[in-house]
mmCIF file as Biopython writes it, N, C-alpha, C and O atoms, coordinates in Angstrom:
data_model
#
loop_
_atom_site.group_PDB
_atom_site.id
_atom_site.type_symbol
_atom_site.label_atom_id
_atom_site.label_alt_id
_atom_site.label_comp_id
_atom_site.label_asym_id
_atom_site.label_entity_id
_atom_site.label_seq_id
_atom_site.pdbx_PDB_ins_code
_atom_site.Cartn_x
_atom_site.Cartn_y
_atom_site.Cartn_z
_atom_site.occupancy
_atom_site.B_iso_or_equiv
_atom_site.auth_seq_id
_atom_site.auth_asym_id
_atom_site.pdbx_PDB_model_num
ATOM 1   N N  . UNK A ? 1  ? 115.054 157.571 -3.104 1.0 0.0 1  A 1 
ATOM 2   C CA . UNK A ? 1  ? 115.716 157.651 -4.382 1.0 0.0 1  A 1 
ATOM 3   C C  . UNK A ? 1  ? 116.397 158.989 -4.566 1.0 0.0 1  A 1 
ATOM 4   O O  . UNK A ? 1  ? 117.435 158.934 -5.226 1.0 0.0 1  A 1 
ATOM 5   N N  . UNK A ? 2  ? 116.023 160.211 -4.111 1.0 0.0 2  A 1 
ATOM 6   C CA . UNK A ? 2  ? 116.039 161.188 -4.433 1.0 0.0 2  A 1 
ATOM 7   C C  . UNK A ? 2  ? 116.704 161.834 -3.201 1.0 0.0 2  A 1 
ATOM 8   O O  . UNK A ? 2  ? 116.777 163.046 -2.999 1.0 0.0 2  A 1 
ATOM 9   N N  . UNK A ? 3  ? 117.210 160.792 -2.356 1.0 0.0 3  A 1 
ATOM 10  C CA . UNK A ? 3  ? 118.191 161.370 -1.075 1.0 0.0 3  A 1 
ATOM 11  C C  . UNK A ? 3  ? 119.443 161.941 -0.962 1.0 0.0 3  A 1 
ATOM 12  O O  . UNK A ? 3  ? 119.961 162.769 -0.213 1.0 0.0 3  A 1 
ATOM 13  N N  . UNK A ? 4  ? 119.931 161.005 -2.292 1.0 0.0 4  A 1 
ATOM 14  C CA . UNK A ? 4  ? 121.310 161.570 -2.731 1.0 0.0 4  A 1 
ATOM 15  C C  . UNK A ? 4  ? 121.672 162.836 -2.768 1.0 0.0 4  A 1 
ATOM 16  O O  . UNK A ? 4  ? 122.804 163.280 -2.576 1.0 0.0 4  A 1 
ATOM 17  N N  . UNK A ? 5  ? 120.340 163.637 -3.109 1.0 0.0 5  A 1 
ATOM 18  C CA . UNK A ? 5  ? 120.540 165.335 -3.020 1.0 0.0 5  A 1 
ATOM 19  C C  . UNK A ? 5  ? 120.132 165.977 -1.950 1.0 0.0 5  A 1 
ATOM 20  O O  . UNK A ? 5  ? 120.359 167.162 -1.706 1.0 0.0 5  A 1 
ATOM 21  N N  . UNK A ? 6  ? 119.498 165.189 -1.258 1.0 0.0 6  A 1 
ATOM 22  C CA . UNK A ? 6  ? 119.404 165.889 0.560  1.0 0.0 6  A 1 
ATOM 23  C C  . UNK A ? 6  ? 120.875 166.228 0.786  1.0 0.0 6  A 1 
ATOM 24  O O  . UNK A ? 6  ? 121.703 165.357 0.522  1.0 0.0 6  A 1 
ATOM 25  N N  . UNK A ? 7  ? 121.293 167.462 1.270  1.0 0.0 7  A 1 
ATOM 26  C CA . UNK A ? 7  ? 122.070 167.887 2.102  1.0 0.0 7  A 1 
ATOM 27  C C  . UNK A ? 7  ? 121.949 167.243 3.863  1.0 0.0 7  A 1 
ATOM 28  O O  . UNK A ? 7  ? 120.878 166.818 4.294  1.0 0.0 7  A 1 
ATOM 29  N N  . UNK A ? 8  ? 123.078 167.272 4.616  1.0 0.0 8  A 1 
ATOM 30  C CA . UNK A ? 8  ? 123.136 166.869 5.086  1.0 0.0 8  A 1 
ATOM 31  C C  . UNK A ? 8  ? 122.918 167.775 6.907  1.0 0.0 8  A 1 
ATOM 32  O O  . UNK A ? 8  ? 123.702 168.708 7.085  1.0 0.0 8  A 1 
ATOM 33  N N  . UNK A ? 9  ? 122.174 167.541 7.785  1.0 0.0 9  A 1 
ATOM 34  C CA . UNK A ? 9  ? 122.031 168.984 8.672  1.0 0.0 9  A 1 
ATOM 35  C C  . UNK A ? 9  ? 123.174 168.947 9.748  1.0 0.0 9  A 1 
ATOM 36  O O  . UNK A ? 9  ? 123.887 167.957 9.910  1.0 0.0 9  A 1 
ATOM 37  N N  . UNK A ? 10 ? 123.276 169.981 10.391 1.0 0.0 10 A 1 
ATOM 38  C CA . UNK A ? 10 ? 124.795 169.756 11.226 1.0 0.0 10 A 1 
ATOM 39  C C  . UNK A ? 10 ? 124.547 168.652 12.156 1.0 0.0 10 A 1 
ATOM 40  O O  . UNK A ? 10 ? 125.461 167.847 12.337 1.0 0.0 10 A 1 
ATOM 41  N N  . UNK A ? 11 ? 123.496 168.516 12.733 1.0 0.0 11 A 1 
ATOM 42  C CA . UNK A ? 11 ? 123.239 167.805 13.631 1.0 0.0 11 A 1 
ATOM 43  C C  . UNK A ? 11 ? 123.443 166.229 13.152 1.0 0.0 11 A 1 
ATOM 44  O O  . UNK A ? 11 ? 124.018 165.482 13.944 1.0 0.0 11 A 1 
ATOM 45  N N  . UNK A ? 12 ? 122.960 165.667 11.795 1.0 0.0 12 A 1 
ATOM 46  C CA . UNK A ? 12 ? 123.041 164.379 11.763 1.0 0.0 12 A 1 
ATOM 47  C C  . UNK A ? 12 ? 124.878 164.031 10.828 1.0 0.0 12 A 1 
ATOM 48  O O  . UNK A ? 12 ? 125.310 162.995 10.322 1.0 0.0 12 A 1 
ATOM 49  N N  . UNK A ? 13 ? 125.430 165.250 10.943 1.0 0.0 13 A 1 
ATOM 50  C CA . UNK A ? 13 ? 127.023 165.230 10.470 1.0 0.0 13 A 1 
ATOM 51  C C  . UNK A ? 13 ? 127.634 165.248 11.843 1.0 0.0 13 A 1 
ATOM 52  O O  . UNK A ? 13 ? 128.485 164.383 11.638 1.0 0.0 13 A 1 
ATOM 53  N N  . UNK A ? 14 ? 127.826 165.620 13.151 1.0 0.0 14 A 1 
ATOM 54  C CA . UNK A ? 14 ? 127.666 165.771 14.701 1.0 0.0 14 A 1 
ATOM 55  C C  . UNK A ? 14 ? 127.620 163.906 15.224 1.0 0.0 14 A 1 
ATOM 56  O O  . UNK A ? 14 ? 128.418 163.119 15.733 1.0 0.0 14 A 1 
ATOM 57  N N  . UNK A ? 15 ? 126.278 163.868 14.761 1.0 0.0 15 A 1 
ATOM 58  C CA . UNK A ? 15 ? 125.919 162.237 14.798 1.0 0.0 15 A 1 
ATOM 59  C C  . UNK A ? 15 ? 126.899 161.339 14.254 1.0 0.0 15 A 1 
ATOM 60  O O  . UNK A ? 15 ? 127.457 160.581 15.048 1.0 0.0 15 A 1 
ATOM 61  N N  . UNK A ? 16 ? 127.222 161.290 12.966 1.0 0.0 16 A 1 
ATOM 62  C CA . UNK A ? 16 ? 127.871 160.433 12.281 1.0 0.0 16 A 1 
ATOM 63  C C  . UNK A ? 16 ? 129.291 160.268 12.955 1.0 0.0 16 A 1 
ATOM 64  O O  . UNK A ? 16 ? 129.890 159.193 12.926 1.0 0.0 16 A 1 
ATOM 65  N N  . UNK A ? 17 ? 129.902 161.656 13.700 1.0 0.0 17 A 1 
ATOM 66  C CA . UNK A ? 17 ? 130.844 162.211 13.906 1.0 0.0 17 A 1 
ATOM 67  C C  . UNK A ? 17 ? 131.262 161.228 15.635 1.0 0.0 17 A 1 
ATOM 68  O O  . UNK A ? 17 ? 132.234 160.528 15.919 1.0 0.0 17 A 1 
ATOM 69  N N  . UNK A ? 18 ? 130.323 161.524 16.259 1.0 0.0 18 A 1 
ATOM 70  C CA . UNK A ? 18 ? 130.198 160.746 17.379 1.0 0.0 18 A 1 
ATOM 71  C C  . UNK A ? 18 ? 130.438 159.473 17.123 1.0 0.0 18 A 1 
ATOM 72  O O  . UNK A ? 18 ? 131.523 158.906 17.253 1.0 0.0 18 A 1 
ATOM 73  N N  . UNK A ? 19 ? 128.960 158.792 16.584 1.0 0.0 19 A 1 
ATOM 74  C CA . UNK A ? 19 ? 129.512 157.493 16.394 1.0 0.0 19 A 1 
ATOM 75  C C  . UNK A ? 19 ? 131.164 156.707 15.970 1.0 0.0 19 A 1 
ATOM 76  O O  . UNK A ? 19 ? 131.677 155.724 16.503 1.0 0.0 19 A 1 
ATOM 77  N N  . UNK A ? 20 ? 131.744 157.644 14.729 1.0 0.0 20 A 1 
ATOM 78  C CA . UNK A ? 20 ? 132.758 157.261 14.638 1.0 0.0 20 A 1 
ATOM 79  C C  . UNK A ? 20 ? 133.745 157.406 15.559 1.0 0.0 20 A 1 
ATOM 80  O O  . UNK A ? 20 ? 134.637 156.580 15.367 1.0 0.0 20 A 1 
ATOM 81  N N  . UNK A ? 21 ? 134.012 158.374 16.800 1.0 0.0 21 A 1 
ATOM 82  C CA . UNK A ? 21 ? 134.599 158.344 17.554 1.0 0.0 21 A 1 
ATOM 83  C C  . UNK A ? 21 ? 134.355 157.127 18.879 1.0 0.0 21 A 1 
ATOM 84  O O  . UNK A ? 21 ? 135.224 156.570 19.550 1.0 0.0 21 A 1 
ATOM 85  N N  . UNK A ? 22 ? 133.223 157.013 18.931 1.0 0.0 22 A 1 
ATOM 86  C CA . UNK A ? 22 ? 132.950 156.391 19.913 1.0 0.0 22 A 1 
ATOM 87  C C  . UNK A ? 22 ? 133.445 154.376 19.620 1.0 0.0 22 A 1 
ATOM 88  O O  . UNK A ? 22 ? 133.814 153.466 20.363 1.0 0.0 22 A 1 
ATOM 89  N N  . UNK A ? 23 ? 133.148 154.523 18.062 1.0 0.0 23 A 1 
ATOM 90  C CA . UNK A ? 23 ? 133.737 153.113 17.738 1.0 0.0 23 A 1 
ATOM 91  C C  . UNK A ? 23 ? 135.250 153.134 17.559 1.0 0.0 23 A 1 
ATOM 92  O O  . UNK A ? 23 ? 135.683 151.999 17.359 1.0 0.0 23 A 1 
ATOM 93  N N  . UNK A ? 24 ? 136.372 154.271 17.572 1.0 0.0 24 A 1 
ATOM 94  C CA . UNK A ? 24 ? 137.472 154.299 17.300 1.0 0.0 24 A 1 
ATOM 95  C C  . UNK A ? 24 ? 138.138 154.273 18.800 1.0 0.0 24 A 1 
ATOM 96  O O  . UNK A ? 24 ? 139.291 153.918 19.044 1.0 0.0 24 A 1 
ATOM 97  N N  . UNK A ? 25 ? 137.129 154.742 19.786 1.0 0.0 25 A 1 
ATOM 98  C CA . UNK A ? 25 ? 137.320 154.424 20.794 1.0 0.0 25 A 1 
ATOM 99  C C  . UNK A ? 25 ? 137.532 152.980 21.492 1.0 0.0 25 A 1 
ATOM 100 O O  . UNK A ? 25 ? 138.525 152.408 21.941 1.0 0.0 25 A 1 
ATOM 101 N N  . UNK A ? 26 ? 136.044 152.612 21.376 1.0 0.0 26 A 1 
ATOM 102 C CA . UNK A ? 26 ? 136.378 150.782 21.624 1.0 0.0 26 A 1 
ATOM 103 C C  . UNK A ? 26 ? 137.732 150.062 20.923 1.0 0.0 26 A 1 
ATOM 104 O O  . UNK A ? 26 ? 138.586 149.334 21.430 1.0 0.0 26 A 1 
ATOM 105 N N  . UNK A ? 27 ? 137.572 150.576 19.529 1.0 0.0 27 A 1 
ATOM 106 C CA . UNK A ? 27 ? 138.754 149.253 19.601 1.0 0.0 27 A 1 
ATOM 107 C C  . UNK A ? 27 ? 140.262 150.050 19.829 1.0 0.0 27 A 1 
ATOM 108 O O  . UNK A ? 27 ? 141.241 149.324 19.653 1.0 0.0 27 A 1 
ATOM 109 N N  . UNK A ? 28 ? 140.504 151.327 20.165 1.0 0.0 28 A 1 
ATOM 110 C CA . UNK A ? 28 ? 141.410 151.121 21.153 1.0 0.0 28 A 1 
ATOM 111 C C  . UNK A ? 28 ? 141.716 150.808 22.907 1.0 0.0 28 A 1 
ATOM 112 O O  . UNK A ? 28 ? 142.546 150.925 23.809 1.0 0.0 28 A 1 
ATOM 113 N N  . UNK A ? 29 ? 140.831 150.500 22.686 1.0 0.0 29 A 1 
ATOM 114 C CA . UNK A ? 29 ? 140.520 150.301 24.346 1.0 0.0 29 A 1 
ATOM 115 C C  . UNK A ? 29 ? 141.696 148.782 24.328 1.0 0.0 29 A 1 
ATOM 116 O O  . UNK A ? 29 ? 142.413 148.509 25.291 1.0 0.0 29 A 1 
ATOM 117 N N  . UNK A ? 30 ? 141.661 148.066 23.199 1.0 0.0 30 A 1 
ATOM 118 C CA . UNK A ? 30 ? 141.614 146.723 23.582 1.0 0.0 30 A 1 
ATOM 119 C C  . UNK A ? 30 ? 143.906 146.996 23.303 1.0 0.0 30 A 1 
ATOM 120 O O  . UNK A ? 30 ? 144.828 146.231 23.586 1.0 0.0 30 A 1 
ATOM 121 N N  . UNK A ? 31 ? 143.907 148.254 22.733 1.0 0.0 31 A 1 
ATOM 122 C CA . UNK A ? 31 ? 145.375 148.458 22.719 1.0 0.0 31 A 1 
ATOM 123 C C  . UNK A ? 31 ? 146.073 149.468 23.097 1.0 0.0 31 A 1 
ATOM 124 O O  . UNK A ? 31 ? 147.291 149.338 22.979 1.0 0.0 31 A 1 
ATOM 125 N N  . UNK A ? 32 ? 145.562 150.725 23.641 1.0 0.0 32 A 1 
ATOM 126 C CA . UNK A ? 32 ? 146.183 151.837 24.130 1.0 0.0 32 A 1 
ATOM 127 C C  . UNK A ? 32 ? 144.763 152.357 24.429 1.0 0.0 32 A 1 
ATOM 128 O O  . UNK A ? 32 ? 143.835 152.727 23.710 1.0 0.0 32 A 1 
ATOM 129 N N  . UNK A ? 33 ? 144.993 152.215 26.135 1.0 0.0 33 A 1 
ATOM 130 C CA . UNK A ? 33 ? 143.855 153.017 27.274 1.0 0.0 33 A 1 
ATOM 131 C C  . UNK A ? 33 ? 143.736 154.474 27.040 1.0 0.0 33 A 1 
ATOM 132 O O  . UNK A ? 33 ? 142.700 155.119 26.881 1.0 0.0 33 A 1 
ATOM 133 N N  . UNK A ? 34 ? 145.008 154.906 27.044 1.0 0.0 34 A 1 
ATOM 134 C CA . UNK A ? 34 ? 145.201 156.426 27.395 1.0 0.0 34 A 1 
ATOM 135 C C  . UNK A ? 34 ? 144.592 157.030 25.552 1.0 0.0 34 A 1 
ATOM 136 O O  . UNK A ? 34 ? 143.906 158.051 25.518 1.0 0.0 34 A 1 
ATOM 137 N N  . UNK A ? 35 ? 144.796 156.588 24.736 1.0 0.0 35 A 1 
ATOM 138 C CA . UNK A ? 35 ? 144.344 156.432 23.180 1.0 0.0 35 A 1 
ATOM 139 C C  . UNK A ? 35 ? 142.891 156.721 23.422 1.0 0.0 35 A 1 
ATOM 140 O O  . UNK A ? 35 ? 142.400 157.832 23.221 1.0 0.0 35 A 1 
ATOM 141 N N  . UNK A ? 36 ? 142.260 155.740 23.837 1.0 0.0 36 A 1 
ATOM 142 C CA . UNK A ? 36 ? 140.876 155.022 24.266 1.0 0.0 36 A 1 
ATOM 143 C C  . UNK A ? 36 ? 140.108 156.262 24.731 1.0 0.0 36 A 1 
ATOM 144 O O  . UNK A ? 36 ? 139.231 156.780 24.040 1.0 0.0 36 A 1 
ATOM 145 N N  . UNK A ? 37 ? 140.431 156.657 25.782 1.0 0.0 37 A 1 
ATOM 146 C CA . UNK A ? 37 ? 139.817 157.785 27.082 1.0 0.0 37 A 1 
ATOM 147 C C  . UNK A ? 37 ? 140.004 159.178 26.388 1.0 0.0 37 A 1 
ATOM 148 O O  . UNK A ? 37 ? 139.226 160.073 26.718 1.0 0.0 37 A 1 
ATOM 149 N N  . UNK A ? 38 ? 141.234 159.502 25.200 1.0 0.0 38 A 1 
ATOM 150 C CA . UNK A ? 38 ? 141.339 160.499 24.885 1.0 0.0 38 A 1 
ATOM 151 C C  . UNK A ? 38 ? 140.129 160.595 23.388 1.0 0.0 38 A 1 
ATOM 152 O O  . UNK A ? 38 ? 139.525 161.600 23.013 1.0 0.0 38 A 1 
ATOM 153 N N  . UNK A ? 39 ? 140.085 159.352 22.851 1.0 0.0 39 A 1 
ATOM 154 C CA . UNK A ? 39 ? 138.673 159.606 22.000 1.0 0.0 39 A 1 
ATOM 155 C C  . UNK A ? 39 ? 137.322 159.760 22.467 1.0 0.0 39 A 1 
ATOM 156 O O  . UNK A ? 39 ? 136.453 160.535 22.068 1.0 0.0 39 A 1 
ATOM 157 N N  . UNK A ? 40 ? 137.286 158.861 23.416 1.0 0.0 40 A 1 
ATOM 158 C CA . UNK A ? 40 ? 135.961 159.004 24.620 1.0 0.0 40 A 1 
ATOM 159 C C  . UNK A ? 40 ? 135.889 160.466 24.816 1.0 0.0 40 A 1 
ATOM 160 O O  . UNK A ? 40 ? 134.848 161.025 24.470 1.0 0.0 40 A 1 
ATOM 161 N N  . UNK A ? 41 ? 136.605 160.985 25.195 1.0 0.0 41 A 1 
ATOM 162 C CA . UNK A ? 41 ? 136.910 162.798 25.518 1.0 0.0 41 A 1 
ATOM 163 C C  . UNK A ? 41 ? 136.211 163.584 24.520 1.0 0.0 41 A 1 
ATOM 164 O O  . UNK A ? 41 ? 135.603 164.604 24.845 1.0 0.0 41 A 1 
ATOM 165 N N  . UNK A ? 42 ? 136.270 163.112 23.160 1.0 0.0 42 A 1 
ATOM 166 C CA . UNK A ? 42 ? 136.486 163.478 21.790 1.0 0.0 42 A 1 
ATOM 167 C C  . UNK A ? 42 ? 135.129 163.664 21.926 1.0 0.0 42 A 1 
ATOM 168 O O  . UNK A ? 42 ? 134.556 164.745 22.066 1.0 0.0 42 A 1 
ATOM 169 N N  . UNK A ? 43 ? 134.537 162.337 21.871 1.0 0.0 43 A 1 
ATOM 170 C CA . UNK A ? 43 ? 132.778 162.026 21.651 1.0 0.0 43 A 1 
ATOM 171 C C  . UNK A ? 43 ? 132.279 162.463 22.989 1.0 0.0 43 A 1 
ATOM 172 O O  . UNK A ? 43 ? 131.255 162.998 22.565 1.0 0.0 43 A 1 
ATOM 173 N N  . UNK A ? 44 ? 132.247 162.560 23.681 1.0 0.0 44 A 1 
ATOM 174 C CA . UNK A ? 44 ? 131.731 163.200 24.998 1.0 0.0 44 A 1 
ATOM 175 C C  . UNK A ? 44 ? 131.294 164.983 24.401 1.0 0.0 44 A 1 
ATOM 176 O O  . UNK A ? 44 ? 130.206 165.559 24.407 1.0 0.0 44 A 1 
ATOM 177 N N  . UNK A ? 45 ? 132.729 165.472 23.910 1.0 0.0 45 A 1 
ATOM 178 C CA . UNK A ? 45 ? 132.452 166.947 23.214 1.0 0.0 45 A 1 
ATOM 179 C C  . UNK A ? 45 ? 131.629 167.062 22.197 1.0 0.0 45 A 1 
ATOM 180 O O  . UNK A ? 45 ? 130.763 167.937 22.232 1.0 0.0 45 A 1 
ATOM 181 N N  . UNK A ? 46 ? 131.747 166.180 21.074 1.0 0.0 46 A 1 
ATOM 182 C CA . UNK A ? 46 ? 130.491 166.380 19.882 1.0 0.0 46 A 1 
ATOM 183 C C  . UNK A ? 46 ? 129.250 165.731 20.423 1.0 0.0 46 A 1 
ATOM 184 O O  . UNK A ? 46 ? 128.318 165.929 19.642 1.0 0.0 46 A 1 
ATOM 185 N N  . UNK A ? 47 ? 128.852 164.941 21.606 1.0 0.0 47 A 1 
ATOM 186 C CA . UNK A ? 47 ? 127.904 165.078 21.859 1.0 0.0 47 A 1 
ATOM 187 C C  . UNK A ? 47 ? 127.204 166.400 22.731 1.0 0.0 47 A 1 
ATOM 188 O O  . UNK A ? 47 ? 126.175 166.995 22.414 1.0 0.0 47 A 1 
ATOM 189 N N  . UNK A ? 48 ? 127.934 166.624 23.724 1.0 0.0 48 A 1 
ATOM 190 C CA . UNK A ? 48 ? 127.952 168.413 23.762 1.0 0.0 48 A 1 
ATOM 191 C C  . UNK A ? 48 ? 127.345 169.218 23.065 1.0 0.0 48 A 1 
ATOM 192 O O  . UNK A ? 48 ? 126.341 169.831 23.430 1.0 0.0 48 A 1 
ATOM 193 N N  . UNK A ? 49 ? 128.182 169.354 21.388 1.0 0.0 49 A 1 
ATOM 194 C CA . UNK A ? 49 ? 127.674 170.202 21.137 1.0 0.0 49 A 1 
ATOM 195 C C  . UNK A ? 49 ? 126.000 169.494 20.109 1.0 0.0 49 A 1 
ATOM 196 O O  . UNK A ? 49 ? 125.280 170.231 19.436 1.0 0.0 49 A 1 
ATOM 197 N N  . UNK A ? 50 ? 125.767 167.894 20.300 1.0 0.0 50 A 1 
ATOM 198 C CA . UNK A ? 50 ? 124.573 167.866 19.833 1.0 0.0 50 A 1 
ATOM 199 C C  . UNK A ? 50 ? 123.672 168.202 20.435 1.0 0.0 50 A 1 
ATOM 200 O O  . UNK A ? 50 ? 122.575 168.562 20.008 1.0 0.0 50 A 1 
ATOM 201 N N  . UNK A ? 51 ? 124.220 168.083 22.047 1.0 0.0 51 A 1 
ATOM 202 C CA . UNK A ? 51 ? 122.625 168.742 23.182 1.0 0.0 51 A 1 
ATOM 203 C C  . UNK A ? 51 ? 122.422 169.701 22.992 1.0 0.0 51 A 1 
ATOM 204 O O  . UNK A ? 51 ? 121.214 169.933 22.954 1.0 0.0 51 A 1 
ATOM 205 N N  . UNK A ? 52 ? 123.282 170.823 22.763 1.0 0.0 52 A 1 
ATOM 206 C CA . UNK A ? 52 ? 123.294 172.358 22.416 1.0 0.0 52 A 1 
ATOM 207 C C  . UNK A ? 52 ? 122.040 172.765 21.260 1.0 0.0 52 A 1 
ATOM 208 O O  . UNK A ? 52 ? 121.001 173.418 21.347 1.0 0.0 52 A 1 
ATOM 209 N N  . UNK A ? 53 ? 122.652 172.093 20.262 1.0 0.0 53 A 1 
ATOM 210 C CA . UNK A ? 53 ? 121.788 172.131 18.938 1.0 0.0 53 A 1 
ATOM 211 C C  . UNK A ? 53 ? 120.411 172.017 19.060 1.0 0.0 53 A 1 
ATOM 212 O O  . UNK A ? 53 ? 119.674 172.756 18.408 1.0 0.0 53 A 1 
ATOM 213 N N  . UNK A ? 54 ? 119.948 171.116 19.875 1.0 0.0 54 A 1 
ATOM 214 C CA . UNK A ? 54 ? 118.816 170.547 20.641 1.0 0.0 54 A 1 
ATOM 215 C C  . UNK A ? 54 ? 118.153 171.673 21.214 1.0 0.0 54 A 1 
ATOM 216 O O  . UNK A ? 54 ? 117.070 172.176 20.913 1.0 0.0 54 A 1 
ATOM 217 N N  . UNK A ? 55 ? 118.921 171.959 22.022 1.0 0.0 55 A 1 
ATOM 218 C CA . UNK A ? 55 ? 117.711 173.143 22.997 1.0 0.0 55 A 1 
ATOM 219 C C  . UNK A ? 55 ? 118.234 174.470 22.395 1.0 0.0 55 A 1 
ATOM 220 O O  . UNK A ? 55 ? 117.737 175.542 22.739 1.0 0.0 55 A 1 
#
């Protein structure tokens, strides 16, 4: 109930961040490859920097 005022930590803004790349990825896959591979690129880096955060 009271989540609404949780702030949010870099790591699960990182997360959210990924995922959305990684799904903006798929569905260009199905219309521009080079589109596709350059978001893949994208999420490959913010996961990067989530391993970082990690250790």
């Amino acid at each position: 109930m009271f989540g609404i005022f949780k702030k949010k930590t870099q790591k699960e803004i990182l997360e959210n961040q990924y995922e959305k790349l990684l799904k903006e990825s798929y569905q260009l896959s199905t219309i521009n490859r080079t589109e596709s591979d350059a978001k893949a690129a994208e999420a490959d880096a913010v996961l990067k920097k989530i391993e970082d955060l990690e250790s």
